[in-house]
N, C-alpha and C positions, 0 to 999 in steps of 0.2 A: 628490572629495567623500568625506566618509567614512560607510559605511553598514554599519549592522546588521541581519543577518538573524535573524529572532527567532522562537523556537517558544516562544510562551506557556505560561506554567502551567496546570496543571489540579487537580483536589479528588483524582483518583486517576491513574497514571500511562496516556500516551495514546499511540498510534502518527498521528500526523497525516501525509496526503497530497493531493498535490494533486485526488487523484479516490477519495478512498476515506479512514475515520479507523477504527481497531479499538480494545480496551482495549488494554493491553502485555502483561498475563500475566508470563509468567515469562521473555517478552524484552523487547529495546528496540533501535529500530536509530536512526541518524540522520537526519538530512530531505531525503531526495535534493532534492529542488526547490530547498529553500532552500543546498544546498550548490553546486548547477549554479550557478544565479544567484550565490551569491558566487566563483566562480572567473569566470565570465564579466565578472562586475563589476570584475573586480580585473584583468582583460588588458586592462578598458578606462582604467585609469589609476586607478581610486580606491582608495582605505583600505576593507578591510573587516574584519569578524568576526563570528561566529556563536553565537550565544549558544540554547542546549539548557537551558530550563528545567526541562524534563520531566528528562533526564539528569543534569543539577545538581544536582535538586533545590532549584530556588531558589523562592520564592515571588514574590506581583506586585511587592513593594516592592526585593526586593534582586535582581530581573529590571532594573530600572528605574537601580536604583543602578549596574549592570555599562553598561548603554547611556548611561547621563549621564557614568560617568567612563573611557569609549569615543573623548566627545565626538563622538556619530554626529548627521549632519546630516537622514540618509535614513533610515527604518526598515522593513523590510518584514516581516512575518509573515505565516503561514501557518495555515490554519483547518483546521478537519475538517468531515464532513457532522455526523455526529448530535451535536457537541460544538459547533456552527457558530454559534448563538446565545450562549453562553458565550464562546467565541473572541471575537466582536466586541466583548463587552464587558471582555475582557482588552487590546483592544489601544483601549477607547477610555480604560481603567485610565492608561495608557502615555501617549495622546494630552494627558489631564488635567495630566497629573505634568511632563510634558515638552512644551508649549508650541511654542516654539519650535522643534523639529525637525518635516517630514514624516511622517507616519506613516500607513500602508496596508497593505491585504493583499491577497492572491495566494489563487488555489483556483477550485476547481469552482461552488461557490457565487459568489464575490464576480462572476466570468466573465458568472454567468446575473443577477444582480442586482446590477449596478455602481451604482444613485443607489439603493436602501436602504442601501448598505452606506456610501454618500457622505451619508446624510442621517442616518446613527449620529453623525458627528463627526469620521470620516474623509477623511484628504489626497487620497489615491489608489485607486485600485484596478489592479491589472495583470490584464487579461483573456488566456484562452489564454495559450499559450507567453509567457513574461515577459521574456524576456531582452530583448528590441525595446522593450516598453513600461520598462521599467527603466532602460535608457541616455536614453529620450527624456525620462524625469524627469527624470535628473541632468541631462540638457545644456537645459531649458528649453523643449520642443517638446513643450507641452501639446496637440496637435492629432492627435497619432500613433497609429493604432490598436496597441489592447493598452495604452492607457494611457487611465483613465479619472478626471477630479478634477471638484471643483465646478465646475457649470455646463457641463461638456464631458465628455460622453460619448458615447466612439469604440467603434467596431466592436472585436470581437477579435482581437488579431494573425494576421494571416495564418501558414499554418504553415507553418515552415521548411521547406525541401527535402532532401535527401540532402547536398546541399554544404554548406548553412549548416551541418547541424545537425554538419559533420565537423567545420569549421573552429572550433565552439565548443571551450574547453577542456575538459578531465575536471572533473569535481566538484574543491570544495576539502577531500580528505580530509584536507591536512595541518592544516586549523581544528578538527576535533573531536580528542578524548582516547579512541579507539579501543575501551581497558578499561571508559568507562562502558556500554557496548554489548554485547550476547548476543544469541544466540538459545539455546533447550533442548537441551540435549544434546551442543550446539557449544561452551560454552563462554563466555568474554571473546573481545575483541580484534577486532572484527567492524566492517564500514562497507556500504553499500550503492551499488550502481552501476545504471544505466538505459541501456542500448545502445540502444534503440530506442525511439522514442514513436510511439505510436498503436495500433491492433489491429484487423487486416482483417473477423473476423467478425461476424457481426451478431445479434448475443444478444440479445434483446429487454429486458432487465432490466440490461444494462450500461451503468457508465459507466466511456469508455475513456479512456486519456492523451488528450488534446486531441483524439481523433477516431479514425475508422476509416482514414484512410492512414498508413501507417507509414513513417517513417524509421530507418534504420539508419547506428550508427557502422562504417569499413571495417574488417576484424578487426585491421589494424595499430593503428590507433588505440585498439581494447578492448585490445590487446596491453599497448600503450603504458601506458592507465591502471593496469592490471593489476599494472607492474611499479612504478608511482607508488603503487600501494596496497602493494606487498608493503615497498617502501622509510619506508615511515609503521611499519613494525611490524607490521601487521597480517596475522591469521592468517586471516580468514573473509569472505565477500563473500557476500553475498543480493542476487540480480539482479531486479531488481524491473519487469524489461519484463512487459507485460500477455502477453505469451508469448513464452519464449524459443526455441521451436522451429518456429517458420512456416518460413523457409529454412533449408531443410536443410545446404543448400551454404555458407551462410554461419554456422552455427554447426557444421560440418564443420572449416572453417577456423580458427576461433576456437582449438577446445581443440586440433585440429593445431598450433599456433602454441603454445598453453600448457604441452601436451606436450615440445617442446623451448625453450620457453623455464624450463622445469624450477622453476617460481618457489616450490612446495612451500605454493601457496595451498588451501584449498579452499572451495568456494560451492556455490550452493542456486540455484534456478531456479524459476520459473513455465513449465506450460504445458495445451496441452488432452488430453485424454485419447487422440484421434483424432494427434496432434505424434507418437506416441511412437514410435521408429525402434529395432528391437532391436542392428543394428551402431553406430549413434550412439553407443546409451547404451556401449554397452566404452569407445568413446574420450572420450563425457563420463568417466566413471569413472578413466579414465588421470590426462585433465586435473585431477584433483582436486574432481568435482563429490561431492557430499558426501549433498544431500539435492534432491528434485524435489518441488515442491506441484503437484496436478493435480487441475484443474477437470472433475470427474465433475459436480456438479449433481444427478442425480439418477438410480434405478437402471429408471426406468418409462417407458418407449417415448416413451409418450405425450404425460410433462412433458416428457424432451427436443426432441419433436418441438414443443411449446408454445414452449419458449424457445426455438427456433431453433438447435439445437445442432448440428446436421447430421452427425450420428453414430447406430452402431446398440448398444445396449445391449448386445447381444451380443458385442460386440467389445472392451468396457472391461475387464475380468479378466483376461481374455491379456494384453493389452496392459501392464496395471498391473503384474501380475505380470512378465514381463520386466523390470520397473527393480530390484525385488528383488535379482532374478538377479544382475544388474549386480552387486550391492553398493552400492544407492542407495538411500538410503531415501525411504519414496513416503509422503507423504503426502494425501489425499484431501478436495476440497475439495467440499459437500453442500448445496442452499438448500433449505429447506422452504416449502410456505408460497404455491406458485402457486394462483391463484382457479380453478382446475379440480379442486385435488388432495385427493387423500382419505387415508385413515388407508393405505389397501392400496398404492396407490402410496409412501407411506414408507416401510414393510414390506418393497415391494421395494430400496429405497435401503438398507436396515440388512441384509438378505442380499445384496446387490452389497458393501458395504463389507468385510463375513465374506469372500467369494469371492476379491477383490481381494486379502486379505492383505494390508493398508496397514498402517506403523507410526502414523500420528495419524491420525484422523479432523477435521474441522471443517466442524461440520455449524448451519449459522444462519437464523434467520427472513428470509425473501425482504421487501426492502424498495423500495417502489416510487419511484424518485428523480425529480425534476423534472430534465424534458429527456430520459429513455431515452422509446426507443420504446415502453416499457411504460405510461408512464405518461399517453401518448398517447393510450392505446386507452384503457386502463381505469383511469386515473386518480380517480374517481369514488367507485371499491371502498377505496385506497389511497393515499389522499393526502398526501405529507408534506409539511410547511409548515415550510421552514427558519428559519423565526423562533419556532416553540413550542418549549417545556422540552425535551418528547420528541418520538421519531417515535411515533406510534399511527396503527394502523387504522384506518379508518372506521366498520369490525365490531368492534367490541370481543371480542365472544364469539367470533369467528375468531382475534384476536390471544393469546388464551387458548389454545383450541385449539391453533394454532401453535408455542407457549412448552410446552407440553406435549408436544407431538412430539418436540423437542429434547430435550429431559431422555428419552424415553424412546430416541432416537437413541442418545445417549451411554453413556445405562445398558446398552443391548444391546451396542453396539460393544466396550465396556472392561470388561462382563466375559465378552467372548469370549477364548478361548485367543491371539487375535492380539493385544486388547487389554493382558491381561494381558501376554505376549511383552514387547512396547513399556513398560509400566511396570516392570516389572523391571531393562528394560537400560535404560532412560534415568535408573532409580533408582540403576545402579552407575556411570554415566559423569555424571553432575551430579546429586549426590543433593542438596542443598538447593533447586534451581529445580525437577529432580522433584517434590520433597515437599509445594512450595507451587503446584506445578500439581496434584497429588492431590488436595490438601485444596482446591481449586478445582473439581474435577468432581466432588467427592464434594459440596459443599454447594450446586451448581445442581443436580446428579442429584437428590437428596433433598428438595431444598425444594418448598412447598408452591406452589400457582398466582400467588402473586402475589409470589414468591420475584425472586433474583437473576437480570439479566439474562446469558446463556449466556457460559460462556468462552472464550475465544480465547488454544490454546495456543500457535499459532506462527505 
């Protein structure tokens, strides 16, 4: 068969995932989901291509025009959380125009609400991991969990193992155009990869790739894609596992392998703040790691001990600061906004940030999602309702409060000595994506309470 994977348009550019959707800012990377799924689609015998609205720049009609003269049978798209109402109606844009083909989406949402999202107009839905639900479209085995259509909805696919998830192929870097793609400070020429799904801790305000047990690819296999990414051209790799530092021993091996496989890539990485191993990082840094995002959350005992972060505040400075050392750049990742927290608890989060000596900050209103365990307990407070325009609070005058915190998060951080540091250098090594990230924190810092919502540098 031949099938389209499809990242719908948006009114401003959008980073979509299967369990998380941000603005772009001043990058953009491609769709891992939708890229796994079409390389696995395509070892199963069909036609496929991938089509980056966001990256293109296309709009709904000439999105529509690329899948008609595709001649795709199957269509799959992919939604964000807070974009997640707009998405459905892009892809029921698509369903109208184009009759005749399939048409479904994949994500976090469609997973938890498979017949809203089939009584839009919608073919299909693929729940959890999609690759099982995806082959059972094409071959006709509407009864298969992880595949959901009118009148029949199935359970979510069960989660692959350590063996399926090896025997899958690597994404299909060779479908995207590599040069649409950046992050700040890195550059062009960038693609993203996922080693592992799922993430063992239990954060009460998370939502994880398909779950909390984790699978991992064998480091031959990361090896492997590695050299299939470097052979596309490409210069950068953002590893997009929910933490790339839980086994030690097996990202020990990784950049040992990268190290003599000499490939001259470099990439970025996800992890917890507690992950951070001061001999690791020398031989991250070998292997070409480039930049680390690290989930600090917050700089106050207390919050952390709320979200379940199982770490001691005292510990997060040393730690951060060792990636520095390395020659890594650390970037620090901040929620505001827990229903216990007060202004002095942020206070302390914006003198942890000074202390840590981070090059970015990114610091965002804590959002309470359908299905975390947050929203479990105190759903009540913070409800988000994936079919409204926006997410809002409950409290309005807390969502105020909250948007307030941030703008002064930011203001503190960036014109500290460290902040300052960081826009200097990243003003001499990508002075155009600097420029339009400055004038990004300079107009949410400054604006007024019912101004722009926060930005998202990286």
């Amino acid at each position: 068969m031949r099938i389209a994977f499809y990242n719908p348009p948006a009114p401003t550019p959008i980073i979509r995932r299967y369990m998380c959707s941000y603005n772009a800012g001043s990058n953009l990377y491609p769709n891992i989901e939708l890229l796994a799924l079409a390389a696995a689609a395509r070892v199963n015998g069909h036609t496929v291509v991938y089509i980056d609205c966001i990256a293109e720049k296309l709009t709904a009609p000439q999105g529509i025009a690329r899948v008609r003269s595709f001649g795709a049978e199957i269509l799959v798209g992919i939604c964000g959380l807070e974009c997640f109402r707009d998405d459905v109606e892009e892809m029921k844009v698509v369903k109208t125009a184009l009759p005749e083909i399939l048409v479904g989406l994949f994500g976090y949402y469609p997973t938890l609400y498979p017949q809203r999202c089939l009584d839009e107009g919608l073919d299909f839905v693929l729940m959890g991991e999609g690759e099982p639900g995806l082959q059972a479209l094409a071959t006709g085995r509407l009864s298969t969990p992880g595949l959901s259509t009118p009148g029949q909805i199935n359970p979510a696919a069960p989660r692959l193992t350590d063996r399926q998830f090896n025997k899958l192929p690597g994404p299909a870097h060779d479908l995207v155009d590599p040069t649409r793609y950046s992050e700040l400070g890195l550059g062009a020429s960038l693609t993203v990869a996922q080693f592992t799904r799922g993430c063992p801790y239990p954060c009460r305000y998370c939502i994880r790739t398909y779950g909390r047990r984790t699978v991992r690819r064998s480091p031959r296999n990361v090896l492997d894609e590695f050299t299939f990414i470097k052979q596309q051209g490409i210069a950068h790799v953002r590893i997009l596992d929910d933490t790339f530092l839980t086994d030690r021993q097996w990202a020990t091996d990784i950049c040992a392998g990268l190290i003599r496989a000499n490939l001259g890539l470099t990439w970025g990485a996800l992890c917890r703040a507690d992950n951070i191993d001061t001999d690791l990082l020398q031989l991250m840094k070998k292997a070409g790691c480039k930049r680390l995002f690290i989930g600090i959350e917050s700089g106050s005992q207390r919050i952390l001990d709320y979200y379940r972060k199982g770490y001691r505040v005292e510990a997060i400075a040393p730690q951060v600061r060792q990636v520095r050392r390395a020659g890594i750049e650390a970037v620090g990742f901040f929620i505001l906004g827990a229903p216990i927290e007060t202004w002095a608890d942020v206070r302390q989060s914006i003198a942890l940030a000074k202390r840590c000596n981070l090059d970015f900050v990114i610091a965002t209103k804590l959002v309470v999602y359908p299905g975390t365990d947050l929203e479990s307990e105190i759903g009540h407070l913070a409800r988000v309702n994936p079919w409204a325009a926006e997410h809002t609070f409950a409290d309005n005058c807390r969502e105020r409060e909250f948007m307030e915190w941030e703008r002064r998060f930011y203001r503190a951080f960036y014109s500290s000595p460290a902040g300052i540091r960081t826009g200097i250098r990243t003003l001499l090594k990508d002075p155009r994506r600097a420029f339009q990230s400055t004038l990004e924190v300079l107009r949410f810092a400054i604006a007024d309470k019912d101004g722009d919502h926060h930005p998202d540098y990286l």
